[in-house]
C-alpha positions as CSV (number, residue, x, y, z in Angstrom):
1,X,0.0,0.0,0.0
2,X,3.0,2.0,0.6
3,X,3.5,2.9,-2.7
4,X,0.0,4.5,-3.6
5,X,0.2,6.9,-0.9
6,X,1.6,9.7,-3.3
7,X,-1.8,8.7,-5.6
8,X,-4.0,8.5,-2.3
9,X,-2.5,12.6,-1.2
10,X,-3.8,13.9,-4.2
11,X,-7.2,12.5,-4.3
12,X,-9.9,14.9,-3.1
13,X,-11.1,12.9,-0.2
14,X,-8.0,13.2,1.0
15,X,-7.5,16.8,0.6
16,X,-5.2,18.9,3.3
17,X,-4.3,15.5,5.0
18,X,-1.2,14.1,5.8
19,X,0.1,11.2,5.1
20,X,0.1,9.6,8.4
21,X,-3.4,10.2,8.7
22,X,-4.5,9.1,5.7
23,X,-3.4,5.6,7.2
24,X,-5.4,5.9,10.4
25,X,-8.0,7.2,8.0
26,X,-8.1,3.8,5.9
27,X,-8.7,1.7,9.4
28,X,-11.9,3.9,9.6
29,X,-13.0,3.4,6.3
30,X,-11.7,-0.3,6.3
31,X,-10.2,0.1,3.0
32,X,-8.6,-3.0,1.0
33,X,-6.8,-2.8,-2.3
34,X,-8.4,-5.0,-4.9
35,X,-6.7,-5.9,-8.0
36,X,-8.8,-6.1,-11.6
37,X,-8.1,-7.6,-15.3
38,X,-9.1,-5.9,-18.0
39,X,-12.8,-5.7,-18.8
40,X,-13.5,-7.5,-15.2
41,X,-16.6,-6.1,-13.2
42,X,-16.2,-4.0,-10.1
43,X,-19.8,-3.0,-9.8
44,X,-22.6,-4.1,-11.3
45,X,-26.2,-2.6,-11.8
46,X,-28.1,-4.0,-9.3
47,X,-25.5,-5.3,-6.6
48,X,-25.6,-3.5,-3.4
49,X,-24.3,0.1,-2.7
50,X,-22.2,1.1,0.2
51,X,-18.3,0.8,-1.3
52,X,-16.7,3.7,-3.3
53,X,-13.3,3.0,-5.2
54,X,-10.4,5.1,-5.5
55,X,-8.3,4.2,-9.1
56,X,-4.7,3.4,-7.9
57,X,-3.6,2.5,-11.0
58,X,-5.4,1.5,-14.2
59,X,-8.6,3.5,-15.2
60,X,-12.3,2.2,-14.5
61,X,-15.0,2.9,-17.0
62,X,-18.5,4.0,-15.9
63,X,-21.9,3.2,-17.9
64,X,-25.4,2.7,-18.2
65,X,-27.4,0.0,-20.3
66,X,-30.9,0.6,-21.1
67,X,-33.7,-2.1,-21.7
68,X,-32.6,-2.6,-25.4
69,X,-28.6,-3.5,-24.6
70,X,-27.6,-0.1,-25.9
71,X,-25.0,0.8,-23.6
72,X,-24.0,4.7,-22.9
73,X,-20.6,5.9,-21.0
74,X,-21.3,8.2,-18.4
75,X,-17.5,8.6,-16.7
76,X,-14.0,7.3,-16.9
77,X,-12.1,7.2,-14.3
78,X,-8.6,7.7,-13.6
79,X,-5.9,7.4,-10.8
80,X,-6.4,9.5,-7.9
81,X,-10.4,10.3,-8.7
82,X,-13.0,8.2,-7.1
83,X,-16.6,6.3,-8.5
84,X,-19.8,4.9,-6.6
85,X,-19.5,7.8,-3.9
86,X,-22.9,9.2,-4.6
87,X,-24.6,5.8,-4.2
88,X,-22.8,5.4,-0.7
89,X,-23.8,8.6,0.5
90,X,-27.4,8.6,-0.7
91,X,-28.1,5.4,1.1
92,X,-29.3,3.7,-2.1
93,X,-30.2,-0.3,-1.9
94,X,-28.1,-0.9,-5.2
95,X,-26.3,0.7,-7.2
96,X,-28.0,1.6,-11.0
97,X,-24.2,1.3,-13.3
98,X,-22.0,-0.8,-14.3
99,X,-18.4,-0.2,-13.7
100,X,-15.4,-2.3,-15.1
101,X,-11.7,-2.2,-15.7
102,X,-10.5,-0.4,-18.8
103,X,-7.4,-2.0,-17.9
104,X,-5.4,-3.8,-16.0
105,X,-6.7,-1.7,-12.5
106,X,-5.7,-1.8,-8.7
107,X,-9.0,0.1,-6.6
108,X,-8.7,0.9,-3.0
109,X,-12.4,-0.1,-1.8
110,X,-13.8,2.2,1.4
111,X,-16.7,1.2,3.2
112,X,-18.3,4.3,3.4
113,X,-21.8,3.8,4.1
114,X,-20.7,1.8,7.6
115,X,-18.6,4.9,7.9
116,X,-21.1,7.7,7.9
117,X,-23.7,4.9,10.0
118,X,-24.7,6.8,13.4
119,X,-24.3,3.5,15.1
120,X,-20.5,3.3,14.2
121,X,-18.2,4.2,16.7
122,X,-16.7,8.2,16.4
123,X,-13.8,8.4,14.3
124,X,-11.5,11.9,14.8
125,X,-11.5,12.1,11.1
126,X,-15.1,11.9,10.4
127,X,-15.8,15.5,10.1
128,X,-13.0,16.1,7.7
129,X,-13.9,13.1,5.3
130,X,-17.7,14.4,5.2
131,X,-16.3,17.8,4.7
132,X,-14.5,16.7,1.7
133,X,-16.9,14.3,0.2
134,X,-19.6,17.2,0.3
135,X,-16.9,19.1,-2.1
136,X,-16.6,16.0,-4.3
137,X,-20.3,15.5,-4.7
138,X,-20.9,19.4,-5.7
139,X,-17.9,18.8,-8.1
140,X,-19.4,16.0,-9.5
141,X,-22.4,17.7,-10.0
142,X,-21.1,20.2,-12.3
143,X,-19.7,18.0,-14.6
144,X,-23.5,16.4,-14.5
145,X,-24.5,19.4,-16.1
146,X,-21.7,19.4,-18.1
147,X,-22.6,16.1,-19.8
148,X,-26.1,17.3,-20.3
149,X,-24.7,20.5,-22.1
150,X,-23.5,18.2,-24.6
151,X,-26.3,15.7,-24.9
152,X,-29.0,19.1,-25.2
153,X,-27.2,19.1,-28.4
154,X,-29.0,18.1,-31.5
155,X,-26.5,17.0,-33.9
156,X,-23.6,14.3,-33.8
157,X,-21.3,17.6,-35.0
158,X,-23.0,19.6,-32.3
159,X,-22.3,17.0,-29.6
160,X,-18.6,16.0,-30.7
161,X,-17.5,19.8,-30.7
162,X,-19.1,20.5,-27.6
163,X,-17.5,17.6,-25.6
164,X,-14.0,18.6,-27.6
165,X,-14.0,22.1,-26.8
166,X,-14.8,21.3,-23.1
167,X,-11.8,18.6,-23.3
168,X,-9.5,21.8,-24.4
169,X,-11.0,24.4,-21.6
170,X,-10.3,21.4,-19.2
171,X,-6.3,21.1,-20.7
172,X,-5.8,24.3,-21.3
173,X,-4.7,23.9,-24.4
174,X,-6.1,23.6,-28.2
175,X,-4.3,19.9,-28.1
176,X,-5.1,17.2,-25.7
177,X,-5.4,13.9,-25.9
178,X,-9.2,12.2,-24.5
179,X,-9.6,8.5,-22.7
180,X,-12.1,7.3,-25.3
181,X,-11.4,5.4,-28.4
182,X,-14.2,5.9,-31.4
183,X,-16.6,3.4,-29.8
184,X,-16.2,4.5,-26.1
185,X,-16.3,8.5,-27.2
186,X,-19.7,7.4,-30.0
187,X,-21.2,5.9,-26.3
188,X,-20.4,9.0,-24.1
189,X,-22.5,10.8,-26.4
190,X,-25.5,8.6,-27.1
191,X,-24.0,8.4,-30.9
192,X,-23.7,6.2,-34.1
193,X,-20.0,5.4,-34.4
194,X,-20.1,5.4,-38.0
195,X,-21.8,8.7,-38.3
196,X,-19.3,9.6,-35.7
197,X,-15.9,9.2,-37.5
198,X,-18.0,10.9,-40.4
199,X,-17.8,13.8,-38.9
200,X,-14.5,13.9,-37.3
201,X,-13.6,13.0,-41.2
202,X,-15.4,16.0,-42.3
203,X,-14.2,18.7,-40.0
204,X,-10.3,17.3,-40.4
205,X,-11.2,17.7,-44.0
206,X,-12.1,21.0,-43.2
207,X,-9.4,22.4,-41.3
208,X,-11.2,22.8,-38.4
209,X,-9.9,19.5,-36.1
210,X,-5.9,17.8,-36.6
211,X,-7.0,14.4,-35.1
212,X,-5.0,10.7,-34.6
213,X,-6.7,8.6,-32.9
214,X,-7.2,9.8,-29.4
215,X,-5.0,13.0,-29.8
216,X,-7.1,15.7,-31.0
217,X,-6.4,19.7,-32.1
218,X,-8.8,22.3,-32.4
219,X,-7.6,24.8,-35.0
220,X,-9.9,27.1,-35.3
């Protein structure tokens, strides 16, 4: 565990801790390290909520399948950020998304609904922790709406330029590189893939996009 303590310090609910008490703070939260292969489930729709996961290493993929198989990405999730907090904390009975290993992934696992029970013992950390996980859920929220600023759009050019010139704001930069590959970015926003890589045809064509593969410029 030693080694994912630099990871651990600069994850948010760990914010303006030290590192010594980010240990104590995992006996509170009975956190174990958990070790996925690629593809392999780590939550499932309808298994029981009370565990969030912070990426170690890896990245964890977050989605939605409606009645008709058609699956849609809602998150990916890299080292350092967490998933399945908001289910936790809203005392859900399962939890409604799937979430899997991109890759090869190690997860520290936190049992945070035992945590915030009022029948668990005290813990001199608990007022931090809720502090900080209050912060994570408001940030998480923005990037909710966010995702329905892109989906309010009505075209797959509309959409893709949307999410592309949030991806720069986010980098600071005109060129960044995104997590998806065609399929994964045509799910994120409720897409065709095909019609998808029409358009990122068109608007390199254009001059308006330099793209290869996930690496992507916005020229004007």
């Amino acid at each position: 565990m030693q080694e994912y303590y630099g990871i651990l310090e600069k994850c948010p609910l760990f914010k303006g801790v030290s590192r010594k008490d980010i240990s104590e703070m995992l006996i509170c939260l009975k956190g174990k390290t958990v070790t996925y292969r690629k593809n392999e489930i780590i939550f499932a729709e309808g298994e029981k909520a009370g565990y969030i996961g912070i990426v170690l290493s890896g990245a964890v993929q977050i989605s939605r399948t409606d009645y008709y198989g058609t699956r849609s990405i809602v998150a990916t999730v890299q080292p350092s950020e967490m998933f399945g907090e908001v289910f936790a904390c809203a005392d859900v009975s399962y939890v409604p998304i799937d979430a899997y290993a991109q890759t090869d992934t190690t997860v520290l696992m936190l049992n945070f609904k035992s945590f915030m029970d009022v029948n668990t013992p005290a813990c001199e950390f608990k007022s931090k922790l809720i502090t900080n996980m209050i912060k994570i859920i408001a940030s998480k929220n923005l990037l909710l709406h966010q995702k329905m600023e892109i989906m309010s759009k009505r075209t797959t050019k509309e959409k893709l330029m949307a999410y592309l010139l949030f991806q720069a704001k986010k980098e600071g930069s005109n060129r960044f590189s995104i997590t998806f590959d065609r399929q994964e970015l045509a799910d994120y926003l409720g897409v065709d893939r095909s019609g998808l890589s029409a358009e990122i045809g068109k608007l390199c064509r254009a001059g308006v996009l330099k793209c290869n593969k996930n690496q992507f410029e916005i020229v004007k």
